[in-house]
C-alpha positions in Angstrom: 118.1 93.6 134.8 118.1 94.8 138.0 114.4 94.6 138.5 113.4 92.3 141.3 112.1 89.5 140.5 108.3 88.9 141.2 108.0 86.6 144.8 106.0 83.5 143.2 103.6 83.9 140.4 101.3 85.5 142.4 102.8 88.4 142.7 101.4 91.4 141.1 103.8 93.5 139.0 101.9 96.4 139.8 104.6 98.3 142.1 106.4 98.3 139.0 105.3 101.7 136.6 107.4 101.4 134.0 108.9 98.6 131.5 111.0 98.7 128.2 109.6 99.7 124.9 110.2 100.2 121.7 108.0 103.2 120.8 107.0 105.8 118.0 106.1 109.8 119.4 105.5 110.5 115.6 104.7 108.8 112.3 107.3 108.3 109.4 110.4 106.7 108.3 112.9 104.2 110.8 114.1 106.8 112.7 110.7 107.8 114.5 111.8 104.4 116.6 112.6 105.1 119.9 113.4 102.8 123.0 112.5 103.4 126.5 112.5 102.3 129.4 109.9 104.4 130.9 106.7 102.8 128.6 104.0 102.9 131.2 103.1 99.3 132.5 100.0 97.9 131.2 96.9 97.8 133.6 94.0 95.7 133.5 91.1 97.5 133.0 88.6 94.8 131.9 87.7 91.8 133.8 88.4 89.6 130.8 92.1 90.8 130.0 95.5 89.0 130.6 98.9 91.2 131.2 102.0 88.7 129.2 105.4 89.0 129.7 106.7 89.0 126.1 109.5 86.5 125.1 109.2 86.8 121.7 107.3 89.4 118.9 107.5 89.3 115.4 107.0 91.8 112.3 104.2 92.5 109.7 103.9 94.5 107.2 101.2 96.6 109.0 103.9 97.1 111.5 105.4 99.4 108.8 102.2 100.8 107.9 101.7 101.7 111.5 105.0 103.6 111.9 104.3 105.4 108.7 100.7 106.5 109.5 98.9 104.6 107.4 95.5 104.0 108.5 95.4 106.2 111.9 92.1 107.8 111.4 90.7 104.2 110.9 92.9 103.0 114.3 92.5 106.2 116.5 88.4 105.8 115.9 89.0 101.9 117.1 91.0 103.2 120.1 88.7 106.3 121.3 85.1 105.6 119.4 83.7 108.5 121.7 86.6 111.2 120.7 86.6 111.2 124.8 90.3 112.1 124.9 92.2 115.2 123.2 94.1 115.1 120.3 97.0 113.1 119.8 96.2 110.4 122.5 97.5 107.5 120.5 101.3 108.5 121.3 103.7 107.0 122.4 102.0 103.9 120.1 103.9 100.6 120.6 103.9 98.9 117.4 104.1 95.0 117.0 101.1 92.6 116.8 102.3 89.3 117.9 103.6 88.2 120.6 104.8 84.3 122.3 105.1 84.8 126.4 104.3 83.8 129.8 101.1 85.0 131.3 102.1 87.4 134.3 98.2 88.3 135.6 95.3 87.4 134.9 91.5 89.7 134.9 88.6 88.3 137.2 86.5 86.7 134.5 89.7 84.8 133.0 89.0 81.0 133.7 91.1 79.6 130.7 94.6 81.1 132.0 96.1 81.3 135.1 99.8 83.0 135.7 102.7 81.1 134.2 100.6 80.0 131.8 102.8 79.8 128.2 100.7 82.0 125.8 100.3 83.4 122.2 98.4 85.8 120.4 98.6 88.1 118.0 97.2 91.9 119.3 94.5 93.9 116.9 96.3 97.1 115.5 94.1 99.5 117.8 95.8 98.0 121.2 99.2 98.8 122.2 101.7 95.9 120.8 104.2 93.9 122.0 107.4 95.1 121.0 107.5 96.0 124.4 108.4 93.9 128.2 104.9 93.2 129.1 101.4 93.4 127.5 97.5 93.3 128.1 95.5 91.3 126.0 91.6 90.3 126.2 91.4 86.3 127.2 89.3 86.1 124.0 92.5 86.5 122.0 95.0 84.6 123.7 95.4 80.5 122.9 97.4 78.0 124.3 101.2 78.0 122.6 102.0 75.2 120.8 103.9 72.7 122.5 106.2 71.4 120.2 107.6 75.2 119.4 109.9 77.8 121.1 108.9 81.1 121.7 110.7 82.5 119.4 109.4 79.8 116.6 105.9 80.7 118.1 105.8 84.4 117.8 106.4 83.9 114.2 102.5 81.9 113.1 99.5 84.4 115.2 99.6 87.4 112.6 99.9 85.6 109.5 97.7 82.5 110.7 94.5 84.0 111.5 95.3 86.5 108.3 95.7 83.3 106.3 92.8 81.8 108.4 90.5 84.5 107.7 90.7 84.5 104.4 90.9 80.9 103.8 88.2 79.6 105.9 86.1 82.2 107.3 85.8 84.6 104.2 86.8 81.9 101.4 84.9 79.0 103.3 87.5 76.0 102.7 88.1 73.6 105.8 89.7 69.9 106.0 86.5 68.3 105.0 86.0 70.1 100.9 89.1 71.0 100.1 90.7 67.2 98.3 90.8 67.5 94.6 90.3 71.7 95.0 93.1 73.2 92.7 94.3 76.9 94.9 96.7 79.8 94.1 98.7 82.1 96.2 99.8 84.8 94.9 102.7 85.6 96.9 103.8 82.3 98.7 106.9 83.0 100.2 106.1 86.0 102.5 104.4 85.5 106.3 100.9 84.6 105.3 102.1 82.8 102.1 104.1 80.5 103.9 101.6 79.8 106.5 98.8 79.4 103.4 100.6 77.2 101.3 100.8 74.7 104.6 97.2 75.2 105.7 95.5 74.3 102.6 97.6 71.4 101.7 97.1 70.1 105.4 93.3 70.1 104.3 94.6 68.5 101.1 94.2 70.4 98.2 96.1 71.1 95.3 98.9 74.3 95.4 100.3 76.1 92.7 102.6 78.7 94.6 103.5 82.4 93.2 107.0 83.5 95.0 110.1 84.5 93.0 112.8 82.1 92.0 115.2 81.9 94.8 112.3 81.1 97.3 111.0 78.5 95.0 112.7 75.7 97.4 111.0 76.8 100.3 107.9 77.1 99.2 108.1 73.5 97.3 109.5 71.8 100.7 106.1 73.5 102.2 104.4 71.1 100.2 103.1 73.2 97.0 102.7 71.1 94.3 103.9 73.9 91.4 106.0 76.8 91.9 105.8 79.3 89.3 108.7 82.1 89.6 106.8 85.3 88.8 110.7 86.9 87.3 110.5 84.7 84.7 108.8 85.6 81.9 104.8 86.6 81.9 103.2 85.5 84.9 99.9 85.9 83.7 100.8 83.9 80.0 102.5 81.2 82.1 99.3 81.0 84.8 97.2 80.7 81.8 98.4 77.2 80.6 97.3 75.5 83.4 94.4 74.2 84.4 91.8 76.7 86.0 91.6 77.4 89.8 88.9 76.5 92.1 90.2 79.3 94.5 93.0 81.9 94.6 94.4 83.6 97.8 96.3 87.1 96.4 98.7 88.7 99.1 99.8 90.9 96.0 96.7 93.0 94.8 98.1 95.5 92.0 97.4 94.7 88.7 97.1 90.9 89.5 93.6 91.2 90.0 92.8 92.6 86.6 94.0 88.8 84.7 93.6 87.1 88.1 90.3 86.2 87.8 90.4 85.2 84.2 92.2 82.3 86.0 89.2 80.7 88.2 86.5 78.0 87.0 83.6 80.0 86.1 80.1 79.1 87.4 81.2 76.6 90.3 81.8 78.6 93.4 85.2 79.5 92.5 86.1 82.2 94.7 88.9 84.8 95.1 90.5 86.1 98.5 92.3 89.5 97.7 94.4 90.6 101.4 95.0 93.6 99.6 92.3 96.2 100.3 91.7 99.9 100.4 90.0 99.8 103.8 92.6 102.1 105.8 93.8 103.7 103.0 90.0 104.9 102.1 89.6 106.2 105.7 92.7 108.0 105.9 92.0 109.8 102.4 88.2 110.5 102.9 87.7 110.4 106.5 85.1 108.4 108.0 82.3 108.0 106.9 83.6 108.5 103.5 85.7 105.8 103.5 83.6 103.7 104.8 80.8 104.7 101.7 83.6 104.3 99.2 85.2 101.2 100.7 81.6 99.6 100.3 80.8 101.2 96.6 84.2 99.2 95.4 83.6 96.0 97.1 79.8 96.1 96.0 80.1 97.3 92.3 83.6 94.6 92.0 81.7 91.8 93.8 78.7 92.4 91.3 80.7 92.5 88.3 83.0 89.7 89.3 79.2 87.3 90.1 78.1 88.5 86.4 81.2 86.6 85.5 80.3 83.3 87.5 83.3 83.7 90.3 82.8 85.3 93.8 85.0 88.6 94.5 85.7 88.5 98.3 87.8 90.9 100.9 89.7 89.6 103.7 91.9 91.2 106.4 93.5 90.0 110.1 90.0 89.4 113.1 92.1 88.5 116.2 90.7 84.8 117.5 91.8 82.6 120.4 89.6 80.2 119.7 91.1 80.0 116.1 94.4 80.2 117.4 93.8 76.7 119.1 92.7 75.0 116.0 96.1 76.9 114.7 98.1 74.8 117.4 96.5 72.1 116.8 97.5 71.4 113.3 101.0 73.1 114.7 101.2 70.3 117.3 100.2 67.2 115.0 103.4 68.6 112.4 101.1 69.8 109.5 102.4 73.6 110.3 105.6 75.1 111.1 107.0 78.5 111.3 109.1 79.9 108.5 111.5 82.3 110.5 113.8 84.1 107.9 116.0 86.4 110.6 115.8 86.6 114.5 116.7 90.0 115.5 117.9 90.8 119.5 115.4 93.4 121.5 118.0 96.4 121.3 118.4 95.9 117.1 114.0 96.6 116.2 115.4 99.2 113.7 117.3 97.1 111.6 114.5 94.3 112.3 112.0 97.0 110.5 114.7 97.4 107.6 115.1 93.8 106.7 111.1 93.6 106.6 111.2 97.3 104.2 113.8 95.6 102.2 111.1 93.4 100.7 111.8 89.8 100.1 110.5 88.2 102.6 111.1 84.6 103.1 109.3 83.9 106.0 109.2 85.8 109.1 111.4 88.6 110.9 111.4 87.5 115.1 112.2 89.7 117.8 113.8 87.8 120.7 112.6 90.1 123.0 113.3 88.2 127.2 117.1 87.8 126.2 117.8 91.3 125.9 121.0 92.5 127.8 
């Protein structure tokens, strides 16, 4: 562009006010995207926060739930506890949660990173994203990129990683040292944090039978699962039933699953299952507040109960932004035991369609924004 560029890497990109966006002024459909050039330029305002030039962002699916409102009472509390500013503050709202980049500036308490540092993190869904030039993140979110991966493959792994790590290991408690001889299920193996499961847990050597529909089955066997059962064909729950039991079953899917699911675990061993798929933003949104919150922790109390009257545990997991579990992340990127499953790279100036391919379903991997190379 025709931006100067910054004199060393000291310079501060403060005398510039402005940066390109891609933005939403509304919630709904696709067409409530809108890019700008004239998205105000992140400050820091906490001593521990990093500004980072984005090279690369990638899609979720809460990316479409932002756009389409879901969850905003939830967010907006997260983003103004206080109710400090009027109405409507969270506009424009930059959606996008992970981003690969260069660390442009760096807060006063930031030892870890200095500028030109080479950076990833995926952003919590209260912040402003990185669908965007440049953006502020706290140091306690931000890890080391792996070395061995482009920016582009890179933006693909924070989301879904510490989503996948989350429920895996802090929620569902498996790590490299108990999971040999453990028999898992995903439910869902060939989307984002399916892909990025399946590899996880067999790096920590257990056993994986993989959910995904037939034409991903490939993919999801080269990822190392062990079985691949195509959920098209025929009854998934008949076919789930002939196996052995599970010692612990990760469900991206929620739905009906969860009414048969469990029928599938070892009963009275610890057996535990990880549902991604909860009611948290949707409660808040519904019943407000407090509400939700109440009848968020009624269902999760009265399902966990039932389920430990059955011998299993019933557990809820959900995305906690973690540097420091972003470097164990690289780690196990670096050493070959992970890599990112990128289904289509999309240029900065074609989000839209990037959004569509992700609505469209069938996800095979990850949707990537190249987001430095724009024209």
């Amino acid at each position: 562009g025709g931006r100067p560029r910054a004199r060393g890497l000291r310079a501060s990109p403060r005398g510039w006010s402005a940066m390109p966006s891609w933005v939403i002024d509304r919630y709904g459909s696709n067409e409530v995207l809108r890019f700008t050039r004239d998205m105000v330029f992140p400050i820091i305002h906490f001593p521990n926060e990093v500004i980072i030039r984005v090279h690369a962002a990638s899609l979720n699916p809460i990316d479409l739930s932002m756009r389409s409102g879901y969850g905003a009472t939830a967010l907006n509390m997260k983003r103004d506890p206080l109710k400090l500013k009027t109405e409507e503050t969270e506009f424009p709202l930059t959606l996008g949660r992970d981003v690969s980049g260069v660390v442009m500036e760096c807060g006063l308490s930031v030892s870890y990173f200095k500028p030109g540092d080479e950076v990833w993190a995926a952003i919590p869904p209260w912040k402003q994203g990185t669908l965007s030039e440049f953006v502020v993140a706290s140091g306690n979110e931000v890890s080391f990129k792996p070395k061995c991966l482009s920016h582009i493959e890179a933006a693909a792994l924070p989301y879904v990683g510490l989503t996948a790590w989350s429920a895996l290991n802090q929620v569902g408690g498996l790590n490299k040292n108990n999971c040999s001889g453990k028999r898992v299920l995903i439910l869902g193996a060939s989307g984002g944090v399916g892909t990025f499961a399946v590899q996880l847990v067999k790096a920590w050597g257990a056993h994986v039978t993989a959910v995904c529909s037939h034409d991903a089955s490939t993919l999801v066997k080269n990822l190392g699962a062990d079985d691949v059962i195509d959920y098209k064909s025929g009854n998934l729950e008949e076919q789930l039933k002939t196996l052995p039991l599970f010692d612990f079953i990760l469900d991206n899917v929620g739905g009906s699953t969860e009414k048969w699911a469990l029928d599938l675990l070892k009963k009275w061993s610890g057996a535990t299952y990880v549902t991604l798929v909860t009611p948290f933003l949707i409660n808040m949104d519904k019943l407000g507040v407090a509400d939700g919150m109440l009848q968020t922790g009624v269902t999760v109390g009265s399902k966990t109960l039932k389920h430990l009257l059955k011998g299993v545990h019933y557990r809820w997991a959900f995305f906690m932004p973690s540097g420091p579990s972003l470097d164990e992340i690289a780690e196990l990127v670096d050493s070959g035991k992970i890599q990112p499953v990128i289904d289509e790279v999309f240029s900065f100036s074609e989000v839209p369609k990037a959004f569509l391919k992700l609505e469209g379903g069938h996800a095979r991997g990850k949707t990537v924004i190249n987001v430095i190379s724009r024209q």
